[in-house]
C-alpha positions as CSV (number, residue, x, y, z in Angstrom):
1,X,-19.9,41.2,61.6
2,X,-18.9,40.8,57.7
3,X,-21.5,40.0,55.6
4,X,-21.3,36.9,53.3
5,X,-22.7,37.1,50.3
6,X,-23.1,34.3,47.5
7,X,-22.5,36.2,44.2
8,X,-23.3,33.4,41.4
9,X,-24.2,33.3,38.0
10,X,-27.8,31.2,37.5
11,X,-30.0,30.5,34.7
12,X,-33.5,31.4,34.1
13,X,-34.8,28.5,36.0
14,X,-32.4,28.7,38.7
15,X,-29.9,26.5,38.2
16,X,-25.8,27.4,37.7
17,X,-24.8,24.8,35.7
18,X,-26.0,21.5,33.6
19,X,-26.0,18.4,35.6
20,X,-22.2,17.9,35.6
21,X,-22.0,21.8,36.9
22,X,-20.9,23.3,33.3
23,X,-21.8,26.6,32.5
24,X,-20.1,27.9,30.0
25,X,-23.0,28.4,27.9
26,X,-23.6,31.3,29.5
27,X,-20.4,32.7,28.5
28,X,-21.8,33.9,25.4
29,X,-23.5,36.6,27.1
30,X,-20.0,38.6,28.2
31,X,-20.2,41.4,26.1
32,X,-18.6,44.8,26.5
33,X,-21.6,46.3,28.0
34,X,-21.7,43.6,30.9
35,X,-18.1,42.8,31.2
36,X,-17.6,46.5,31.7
37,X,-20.6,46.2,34.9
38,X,-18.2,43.4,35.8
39,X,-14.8,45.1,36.1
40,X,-16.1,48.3,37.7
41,X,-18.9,47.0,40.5
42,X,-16.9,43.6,41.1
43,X,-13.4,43.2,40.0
44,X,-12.8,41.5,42.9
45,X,-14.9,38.3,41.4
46,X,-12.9,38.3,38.4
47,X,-10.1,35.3,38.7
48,X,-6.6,36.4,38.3
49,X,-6.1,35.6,34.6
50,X,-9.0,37.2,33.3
51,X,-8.1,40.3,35.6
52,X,-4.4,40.8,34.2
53,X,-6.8,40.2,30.6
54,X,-8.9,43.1,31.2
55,X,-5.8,45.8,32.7
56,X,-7.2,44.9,36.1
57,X,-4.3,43.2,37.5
58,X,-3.7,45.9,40.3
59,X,-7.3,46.6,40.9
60,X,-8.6,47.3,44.6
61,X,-10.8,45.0,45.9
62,X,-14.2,47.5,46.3
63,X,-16.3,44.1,47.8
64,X,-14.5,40.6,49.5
65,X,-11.2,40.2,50.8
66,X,-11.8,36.4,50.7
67,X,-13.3,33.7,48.7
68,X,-15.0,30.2,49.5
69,X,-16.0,28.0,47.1
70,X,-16.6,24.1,46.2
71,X,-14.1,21.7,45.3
72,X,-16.0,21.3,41.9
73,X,-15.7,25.0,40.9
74,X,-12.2,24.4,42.4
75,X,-11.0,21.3,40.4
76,X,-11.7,23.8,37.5
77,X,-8.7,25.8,37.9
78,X,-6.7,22.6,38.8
79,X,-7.7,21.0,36.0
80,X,-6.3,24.4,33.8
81,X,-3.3,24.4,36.2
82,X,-3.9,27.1,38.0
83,X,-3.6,26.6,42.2
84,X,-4.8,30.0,43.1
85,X,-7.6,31.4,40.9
86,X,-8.1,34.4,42.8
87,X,-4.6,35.4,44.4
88,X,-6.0,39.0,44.8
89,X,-8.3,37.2,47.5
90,X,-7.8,34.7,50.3
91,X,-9.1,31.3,48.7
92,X,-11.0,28.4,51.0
93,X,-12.4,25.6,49.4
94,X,-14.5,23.4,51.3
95,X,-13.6,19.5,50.2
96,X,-13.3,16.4,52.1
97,X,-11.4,15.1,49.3
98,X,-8.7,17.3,48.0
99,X,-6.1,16.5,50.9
100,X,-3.5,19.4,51.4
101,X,-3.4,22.9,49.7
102,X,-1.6,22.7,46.8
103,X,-1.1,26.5,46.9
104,X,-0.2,28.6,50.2
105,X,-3.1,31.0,49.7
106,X,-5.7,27.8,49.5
107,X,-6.6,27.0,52.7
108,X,-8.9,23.7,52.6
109,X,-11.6,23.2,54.7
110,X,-12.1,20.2,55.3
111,X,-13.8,19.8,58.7
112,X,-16.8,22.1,60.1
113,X,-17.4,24.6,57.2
114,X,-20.5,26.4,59.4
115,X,-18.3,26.9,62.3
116,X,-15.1,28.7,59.9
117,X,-17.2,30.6,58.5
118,X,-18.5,32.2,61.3
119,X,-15.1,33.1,62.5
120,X,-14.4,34.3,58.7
121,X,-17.8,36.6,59.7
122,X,-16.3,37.3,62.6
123,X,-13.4,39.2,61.5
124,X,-12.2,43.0,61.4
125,X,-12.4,44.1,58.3
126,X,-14.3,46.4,56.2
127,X,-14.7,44.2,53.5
128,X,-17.3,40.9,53.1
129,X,-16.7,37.5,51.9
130,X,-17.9,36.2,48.3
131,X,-19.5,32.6,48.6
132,X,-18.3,31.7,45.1
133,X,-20.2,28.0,45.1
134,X,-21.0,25.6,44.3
135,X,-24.8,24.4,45.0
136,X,-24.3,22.1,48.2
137,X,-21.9,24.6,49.5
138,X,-24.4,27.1,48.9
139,X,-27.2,24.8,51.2
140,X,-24.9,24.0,53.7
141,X,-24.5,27.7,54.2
142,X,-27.8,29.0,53.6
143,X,-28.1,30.0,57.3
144,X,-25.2,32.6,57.2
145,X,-25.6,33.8,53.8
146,X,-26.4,37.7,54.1
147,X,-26.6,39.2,50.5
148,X,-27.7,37.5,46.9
149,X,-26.3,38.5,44.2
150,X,-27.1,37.0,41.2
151,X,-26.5,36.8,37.7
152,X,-29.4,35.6,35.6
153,X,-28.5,34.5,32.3
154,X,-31.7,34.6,29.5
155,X,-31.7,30.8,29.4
156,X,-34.0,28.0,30.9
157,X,-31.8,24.5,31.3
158,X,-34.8,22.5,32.4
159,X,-32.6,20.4,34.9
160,X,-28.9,20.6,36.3
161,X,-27.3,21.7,39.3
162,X,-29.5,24.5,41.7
163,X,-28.3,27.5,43.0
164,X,-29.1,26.0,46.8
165,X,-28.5,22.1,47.3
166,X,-30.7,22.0,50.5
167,X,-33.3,20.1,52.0
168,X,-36.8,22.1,51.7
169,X,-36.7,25.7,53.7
170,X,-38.0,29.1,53.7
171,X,-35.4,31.5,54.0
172,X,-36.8,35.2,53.1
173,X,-34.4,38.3,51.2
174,X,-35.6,41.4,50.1
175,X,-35.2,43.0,47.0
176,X,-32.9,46.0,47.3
177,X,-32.1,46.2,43.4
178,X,-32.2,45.5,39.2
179,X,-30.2,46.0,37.1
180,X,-30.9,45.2,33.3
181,X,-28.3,45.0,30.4
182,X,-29.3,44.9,26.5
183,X,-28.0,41.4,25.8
184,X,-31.0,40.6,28.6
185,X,-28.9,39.5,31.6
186,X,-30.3,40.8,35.0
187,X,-28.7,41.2,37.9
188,X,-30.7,41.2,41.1
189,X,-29.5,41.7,44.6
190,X,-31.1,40.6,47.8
191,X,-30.5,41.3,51.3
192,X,-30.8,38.5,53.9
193,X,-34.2,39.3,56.6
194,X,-33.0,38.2,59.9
């Protein structure tokens, strides 16, 4: 069984963006120390623009062969013009709204997200699948997340959009490691107790 694993960038305080979902204020914390975390542990994450950027283009994908996010983080890319973000990965976005693919290697889910992502879980391969976001996505899949990995940016927000949009629930991970960097970002990966 492939693991899923929600990799996501997250404030202090737990959220991963301001109310509206914007978080580029955390941008200001990709420095060469971190970016260079970022291209050699997951180039994978990267999208395809910023890869070709940073003499990735050609990269192997160490981590996911496949990608699932939101239609908000989604509608970013549209709204920059880009159909396939991450064209080094199979894309699914999970939307009710957005109608047909307007890219062949978008598939949209728009039916019973649970149920195809079990048969993503199901699949041979060697590599897992990166549950990109966004925050309802994130609650709605909860149950089949395996690993955390998250990016905790040295800012409180006070209020915006969580890292989970669920309904109260105890779901335990344990700790399996830190890792600090000198502009004080943390990254901090959990693994799913079943």
């Amino acid at each position: 069984m492939r693991k899923l694993t929600y990799y996501v960038a997250c404030s202090i305080d737990g959220f991963i963006g301001d109310p509206q979902g914007d978080a580029s204020s955390m941008f200001a914390f990709l420095d060469e120390e971190f970016l260079g975390h970022l291209a050699s542990t997951y180039p994978d994450t990267i999208p395809a623009q910023g890869r070709e950027a940073m003499g990735l283009k050609d990269a192997e994908n160490p981590n996911f062969d496949s990608v699932i996010q939101g239609r908000g983080s989604y509608q970013l890319a549209l709204d920059a013009g880009i159909t396939s973000p991450y064209g080094h990965l199979r894309e699914f976005v999970a939307s009710r709204t957005l109608g047909a693919s307007p890219d062949p290697n978008v598939e949209v889910i728009d039916g019973d997200l649970v149920a195809r992502v079990r048969r993503l879980k199901a699949e041979d391969s060697k590599l897992g699948i990166w549950l990109c976001g966004g925050s309802r996505i994130a609650g709605e899949l909860l149950d089949e997340i395996d690993e955390l990995v998250i990016k905790t940016y040295p800012q409180v927000y006070g209020t915006g959009m969580p890292m989970f949009g669920a309904d109260f629930s105890v779901t335990d991970f344990s700790l399996e490691s830190v890792r600090t960097f000198a502009n004080g970002v943390l990254v901090r990966t959990y693994a799913r107790k079943r």
